[in-house]
N, C-alpha and C positions, 0 to 999 in steps of 0.2 A: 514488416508490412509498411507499404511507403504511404500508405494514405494514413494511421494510427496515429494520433495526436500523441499517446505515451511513446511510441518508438521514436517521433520525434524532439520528444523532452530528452530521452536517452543517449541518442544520438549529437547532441547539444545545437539542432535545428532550432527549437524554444528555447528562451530562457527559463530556469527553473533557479529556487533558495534550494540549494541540494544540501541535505540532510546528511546524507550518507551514500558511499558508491563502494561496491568492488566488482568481480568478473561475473557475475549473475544476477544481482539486483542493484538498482537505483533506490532512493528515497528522497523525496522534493518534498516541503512544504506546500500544503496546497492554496489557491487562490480565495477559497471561500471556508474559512473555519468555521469548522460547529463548536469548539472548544476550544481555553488557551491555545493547548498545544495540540496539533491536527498536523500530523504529515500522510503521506503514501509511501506506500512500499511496493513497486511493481519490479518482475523479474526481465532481465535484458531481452530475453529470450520470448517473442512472441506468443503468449498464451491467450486464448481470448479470455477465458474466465475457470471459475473453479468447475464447472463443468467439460472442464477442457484438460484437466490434469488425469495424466495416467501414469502406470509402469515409467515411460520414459523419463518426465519430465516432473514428479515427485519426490525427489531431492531438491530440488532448486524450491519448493513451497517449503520445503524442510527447511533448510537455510532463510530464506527469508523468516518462517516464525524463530531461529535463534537468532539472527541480525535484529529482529524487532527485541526480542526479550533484552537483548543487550544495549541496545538503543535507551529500551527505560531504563534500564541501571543507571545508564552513562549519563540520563537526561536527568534522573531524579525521581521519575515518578513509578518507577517497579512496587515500590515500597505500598502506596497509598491505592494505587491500582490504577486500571485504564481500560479502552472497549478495543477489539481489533475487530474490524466489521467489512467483509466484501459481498457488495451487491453482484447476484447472477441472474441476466438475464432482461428483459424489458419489465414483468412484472416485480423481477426485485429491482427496480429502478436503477440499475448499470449504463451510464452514460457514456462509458469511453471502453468498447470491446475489447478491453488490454486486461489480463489479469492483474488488479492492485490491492492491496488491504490498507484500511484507513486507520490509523492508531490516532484515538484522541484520548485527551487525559485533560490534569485542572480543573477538571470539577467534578462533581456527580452524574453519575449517569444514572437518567432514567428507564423505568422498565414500562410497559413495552416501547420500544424505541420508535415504532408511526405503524 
């Protein structure tokens, strides 16, 4: 989608701190952390959001939750734990129509989260 601020992170239109890449998902560091460690995980492949995942296109959400699990291994914090959180829709407050999941870690997470 050529108007998508994520498709053009992906594309390397934006700069992005790229976290992690292979043939189906990105992962950047994001602009505004809520915690130490805050990146996103969006998949290459245009998805608007988890209300948008079907038959088709549910491997690629498979692989991104093993790319994140491995990520916190690699990173350190699988062990002590972490939030993986994707907002859907305008009431869950989703600002950029691209499906991504925010993993943060380094500190405690609170409940309920707003």
């Amino acid at each position: 989608m050529s108007d998508c601020l994520f498709c053009k992170i992906i594309a390397g239109e934006i700069p992005s701190s790229k976290v992690y890449e292979d043939d189906l998902c990105y992962a950047f560091h994001d602009i505004s952390p809520q915690a130490p460690t805050r990146f996103l995980v969006v998949p290459k492949e245009h998805i608007q959001s988890v209300s948008a995942v079907n038959d088709e296109n549910a491997r690629i959400v498979g692989h991104i939750f093993a790319v994140i699990a491995k990520l916190a291994d690699e990173l350190g914090f699988a062990g002590p734990g972490y939030r993986v959180v994707s907002n859907i829709g305008q009431a869950g407050q989703q600002t950029v129509p691209h499906l991504h999941f925010h993993v943060l870690a380094g500190r405690d997470m609170t409940w309920p989260p707003g």
